[in-house]
MILUMMAR-911145 format. One record per residue: residue in three letters; x negated, y negated, z negated of N, C-alpha, C in turn. Coordinates in steps of 0.2 Angstrom, whole numbers, padded with zeros to 4 digits, always signed. Layout:
REM residues N
- ALA,X,Y,Z,X,Y,Z,X,Y,Z
...
END
This chain:
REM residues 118
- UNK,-0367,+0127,-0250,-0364,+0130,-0243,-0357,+0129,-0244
- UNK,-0352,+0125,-0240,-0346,+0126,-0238,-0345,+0132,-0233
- UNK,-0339,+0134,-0235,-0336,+0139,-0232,-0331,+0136,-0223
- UNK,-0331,+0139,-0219,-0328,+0139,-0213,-0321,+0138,-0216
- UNK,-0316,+0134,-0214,-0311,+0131,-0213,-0306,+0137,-0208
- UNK,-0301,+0138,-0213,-0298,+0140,-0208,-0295,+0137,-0204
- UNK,-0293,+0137,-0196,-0290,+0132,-0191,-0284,+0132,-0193
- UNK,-0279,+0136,-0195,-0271,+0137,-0196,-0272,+0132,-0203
- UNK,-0277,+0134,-0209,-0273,+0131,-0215,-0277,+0124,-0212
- UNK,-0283,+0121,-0209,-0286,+0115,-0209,-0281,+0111,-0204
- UNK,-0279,+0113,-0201,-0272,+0109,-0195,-0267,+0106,-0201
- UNK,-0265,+0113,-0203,-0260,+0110,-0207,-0263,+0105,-0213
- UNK,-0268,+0106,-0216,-0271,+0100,-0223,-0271,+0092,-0219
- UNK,-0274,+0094,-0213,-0276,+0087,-0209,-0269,+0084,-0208
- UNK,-0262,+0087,-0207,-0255,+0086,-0205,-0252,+0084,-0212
- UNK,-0255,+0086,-0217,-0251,+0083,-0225,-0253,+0077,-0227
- UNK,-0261,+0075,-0224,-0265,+0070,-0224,-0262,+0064,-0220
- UNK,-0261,+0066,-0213,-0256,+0062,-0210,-0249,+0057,-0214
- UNK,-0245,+0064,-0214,-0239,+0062,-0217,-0239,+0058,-0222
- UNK,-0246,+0059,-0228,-0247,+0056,-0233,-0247,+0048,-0231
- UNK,-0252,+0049,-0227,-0255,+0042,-0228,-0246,+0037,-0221
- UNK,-0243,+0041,-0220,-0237,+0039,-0218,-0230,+0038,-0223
- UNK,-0232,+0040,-0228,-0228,+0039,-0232,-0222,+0046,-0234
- UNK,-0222,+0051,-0230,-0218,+0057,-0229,-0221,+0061,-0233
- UNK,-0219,+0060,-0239,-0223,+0066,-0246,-0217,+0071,-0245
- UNK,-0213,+0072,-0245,-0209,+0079,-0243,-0213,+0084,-0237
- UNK,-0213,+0082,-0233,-0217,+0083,-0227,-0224,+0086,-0227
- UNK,-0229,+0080,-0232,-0235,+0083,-0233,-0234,+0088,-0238
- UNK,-0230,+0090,-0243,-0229,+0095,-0247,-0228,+0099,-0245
- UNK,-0223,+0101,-0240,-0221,+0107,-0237,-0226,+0108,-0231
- UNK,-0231,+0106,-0229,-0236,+0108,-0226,-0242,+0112,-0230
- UNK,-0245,+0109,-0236,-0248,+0111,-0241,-0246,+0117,-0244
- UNK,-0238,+0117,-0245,-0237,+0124,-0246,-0237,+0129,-0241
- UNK,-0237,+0128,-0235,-0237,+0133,-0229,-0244,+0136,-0230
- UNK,-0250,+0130,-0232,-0257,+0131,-0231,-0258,+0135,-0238
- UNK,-0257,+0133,-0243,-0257,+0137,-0249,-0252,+0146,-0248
- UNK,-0249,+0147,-0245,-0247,+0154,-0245,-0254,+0157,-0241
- UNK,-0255,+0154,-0234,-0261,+0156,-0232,-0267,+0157,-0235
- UNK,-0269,+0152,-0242,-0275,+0151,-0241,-0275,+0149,-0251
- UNK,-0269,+0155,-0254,-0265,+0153,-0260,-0272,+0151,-0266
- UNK,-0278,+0152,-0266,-0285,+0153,-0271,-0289,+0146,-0269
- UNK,-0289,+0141,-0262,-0290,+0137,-0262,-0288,+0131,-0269
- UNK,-0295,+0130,-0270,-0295,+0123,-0274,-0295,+0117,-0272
- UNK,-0296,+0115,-0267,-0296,+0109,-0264,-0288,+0107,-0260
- UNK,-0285,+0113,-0260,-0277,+0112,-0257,-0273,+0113,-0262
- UNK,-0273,+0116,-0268,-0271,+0115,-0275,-0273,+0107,-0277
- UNK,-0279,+0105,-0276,-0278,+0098,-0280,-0275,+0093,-0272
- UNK,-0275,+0093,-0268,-0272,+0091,-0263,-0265,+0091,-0265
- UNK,-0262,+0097,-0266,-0255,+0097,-0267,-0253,+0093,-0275
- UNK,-0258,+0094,-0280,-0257,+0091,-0286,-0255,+0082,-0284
- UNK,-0261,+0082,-0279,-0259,+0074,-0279,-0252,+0071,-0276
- UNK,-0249,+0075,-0270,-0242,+0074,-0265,-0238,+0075,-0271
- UNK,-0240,+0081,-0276,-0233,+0079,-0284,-0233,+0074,-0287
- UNK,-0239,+0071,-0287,-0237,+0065,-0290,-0235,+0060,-0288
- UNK,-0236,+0058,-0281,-0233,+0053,-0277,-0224,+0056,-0276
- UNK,-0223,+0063,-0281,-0216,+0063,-0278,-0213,+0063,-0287
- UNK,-0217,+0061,-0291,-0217,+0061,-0296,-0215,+0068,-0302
- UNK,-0218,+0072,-0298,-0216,+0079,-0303,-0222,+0081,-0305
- UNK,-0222,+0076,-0312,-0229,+0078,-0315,-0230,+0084,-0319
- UNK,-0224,+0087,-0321,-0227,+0092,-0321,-0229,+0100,-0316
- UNK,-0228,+0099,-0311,-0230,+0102,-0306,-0238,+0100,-0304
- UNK,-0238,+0093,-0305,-0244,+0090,-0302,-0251,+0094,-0307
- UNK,-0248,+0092,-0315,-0253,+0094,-0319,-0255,+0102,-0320
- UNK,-0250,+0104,-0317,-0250,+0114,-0316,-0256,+0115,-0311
- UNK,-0253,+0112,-0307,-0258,+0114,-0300,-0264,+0110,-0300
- UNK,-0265,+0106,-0304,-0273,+0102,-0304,-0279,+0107,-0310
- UNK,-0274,+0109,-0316,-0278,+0114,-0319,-0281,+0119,-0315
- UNK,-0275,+0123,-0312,-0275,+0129,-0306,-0283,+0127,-0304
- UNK,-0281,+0123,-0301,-0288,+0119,-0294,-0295,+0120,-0298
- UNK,-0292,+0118,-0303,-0301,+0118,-0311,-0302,+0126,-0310
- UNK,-0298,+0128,-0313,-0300,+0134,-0314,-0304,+0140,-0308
- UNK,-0301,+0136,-0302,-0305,+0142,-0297,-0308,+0137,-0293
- UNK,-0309,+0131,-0295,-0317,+0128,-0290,-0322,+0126,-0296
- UNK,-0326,+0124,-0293,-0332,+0121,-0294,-0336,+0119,-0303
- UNK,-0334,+0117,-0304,-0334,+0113,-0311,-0337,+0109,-0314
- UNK,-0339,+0108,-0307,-0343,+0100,-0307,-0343,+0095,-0300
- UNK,-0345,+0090,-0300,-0343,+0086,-0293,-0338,+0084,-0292
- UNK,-0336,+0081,-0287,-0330,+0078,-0286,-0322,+0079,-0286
- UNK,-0323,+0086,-0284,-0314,+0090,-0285,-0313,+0090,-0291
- UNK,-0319,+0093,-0296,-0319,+0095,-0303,-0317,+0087,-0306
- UNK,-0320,+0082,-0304,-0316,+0074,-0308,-0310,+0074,-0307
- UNK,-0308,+0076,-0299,-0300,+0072,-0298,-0296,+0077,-0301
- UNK,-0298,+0083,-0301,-0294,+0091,-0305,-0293,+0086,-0312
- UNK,-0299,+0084,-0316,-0299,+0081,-0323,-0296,+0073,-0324
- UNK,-0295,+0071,-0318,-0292,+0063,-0318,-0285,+0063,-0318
- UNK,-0283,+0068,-0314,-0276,+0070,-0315,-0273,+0072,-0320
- UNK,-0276,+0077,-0320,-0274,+0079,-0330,-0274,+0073,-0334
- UNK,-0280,+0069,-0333,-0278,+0062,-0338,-0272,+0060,-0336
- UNK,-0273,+0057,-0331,-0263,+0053,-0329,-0258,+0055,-0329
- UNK,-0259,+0063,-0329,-0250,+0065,-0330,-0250,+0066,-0339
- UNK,-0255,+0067,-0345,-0255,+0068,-0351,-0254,+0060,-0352
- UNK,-0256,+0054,-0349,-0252,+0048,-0351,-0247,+0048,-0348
- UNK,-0244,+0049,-0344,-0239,+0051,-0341,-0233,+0052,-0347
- UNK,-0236,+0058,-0350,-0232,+0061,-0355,-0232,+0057,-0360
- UNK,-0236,+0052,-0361,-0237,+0051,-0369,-0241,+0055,-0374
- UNK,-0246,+0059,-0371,-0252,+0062,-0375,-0257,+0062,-0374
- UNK,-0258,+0053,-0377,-0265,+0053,-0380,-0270,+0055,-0381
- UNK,-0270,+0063,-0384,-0276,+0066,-0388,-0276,+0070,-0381
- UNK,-0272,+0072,-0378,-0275,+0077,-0372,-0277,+0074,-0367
- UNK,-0277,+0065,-0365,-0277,+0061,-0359,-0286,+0061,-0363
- UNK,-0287,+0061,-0370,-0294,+0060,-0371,-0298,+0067,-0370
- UNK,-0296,+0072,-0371,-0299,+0076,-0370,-0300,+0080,-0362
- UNK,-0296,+0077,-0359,-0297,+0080,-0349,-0300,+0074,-0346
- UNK,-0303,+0067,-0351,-0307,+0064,-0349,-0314,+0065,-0351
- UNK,-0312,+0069,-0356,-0322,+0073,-0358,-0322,+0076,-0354
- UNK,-0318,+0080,-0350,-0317,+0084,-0344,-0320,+0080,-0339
- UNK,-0320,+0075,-0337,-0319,+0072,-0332,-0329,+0070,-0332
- UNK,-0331,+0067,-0338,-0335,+0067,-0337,-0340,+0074,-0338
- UNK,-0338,+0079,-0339,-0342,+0085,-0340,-0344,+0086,-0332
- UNK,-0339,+0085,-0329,-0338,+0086,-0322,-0345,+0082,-0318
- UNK,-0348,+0077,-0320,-0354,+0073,-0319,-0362,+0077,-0321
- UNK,-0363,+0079,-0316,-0372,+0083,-0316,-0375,+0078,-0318
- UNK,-0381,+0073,-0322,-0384,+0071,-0321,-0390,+0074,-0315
- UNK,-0392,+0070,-0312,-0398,+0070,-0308,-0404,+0073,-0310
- UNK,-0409,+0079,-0306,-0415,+0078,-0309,-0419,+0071,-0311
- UNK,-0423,+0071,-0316,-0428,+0065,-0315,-0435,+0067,-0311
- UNK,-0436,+0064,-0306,-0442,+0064,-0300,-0448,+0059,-0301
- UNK,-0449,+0057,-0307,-0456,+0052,-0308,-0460,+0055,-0311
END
């Protein structure tokens, strides 16, 4: 069950999305963060804003706010990858190998196996 969207923060998400794929990473940033003041517990605008850090190259920002996002969503499925995917890349980012291998046991812990149905 997903939760209702707020109109205020989902205008603004949808408008960082724009910017983004417009190339205006200042722009989407400062709209994510408008929505994260509103909506500061959200984990999909946490890893949303993870990713606009990284396209402005502040990995350490990026890699702050992708844990954040693990820690208060799901910890499984697709947010919980790109939460763990990003971890990997800004820890190679850094030059730490041993941490780029362990947020990718992360990444794959984040994978549910499927019932078996035969």
């Amino acid at each position: 069950v997903a939760p209702l969207r707020d109109p205020g923060v989902a205008g603004l998400q949808d408008g960082a999305t724009i910017d983004e794929h417009a190339g205006r990473y200042a722009d989407a940033a400062a709209k994510l963060d408008q929505a994260l003041k509103l909506s500061p517990q959200s984990p999909d605008l946490l890893q949303d804003r993870a990713e606009i850090a990284v396209r402005q190259q502040d990995y350490p920002l990026a890699e702050k706010l992708a844990r954040q996002s693990w820690q208060l969503g799901p910890k499984s499925g697709s947010l919980c990858a790109r939460n763990m995917q990003t971890v990997v890349e800004m820890r190679l980012q850094a030059g730490d190998q041993a941490g780029a291998d362990a947020a990718r046991q992360g990444v794959q812990q984040c994978h549910i196996a499927g019932v078996n149905r035969f």
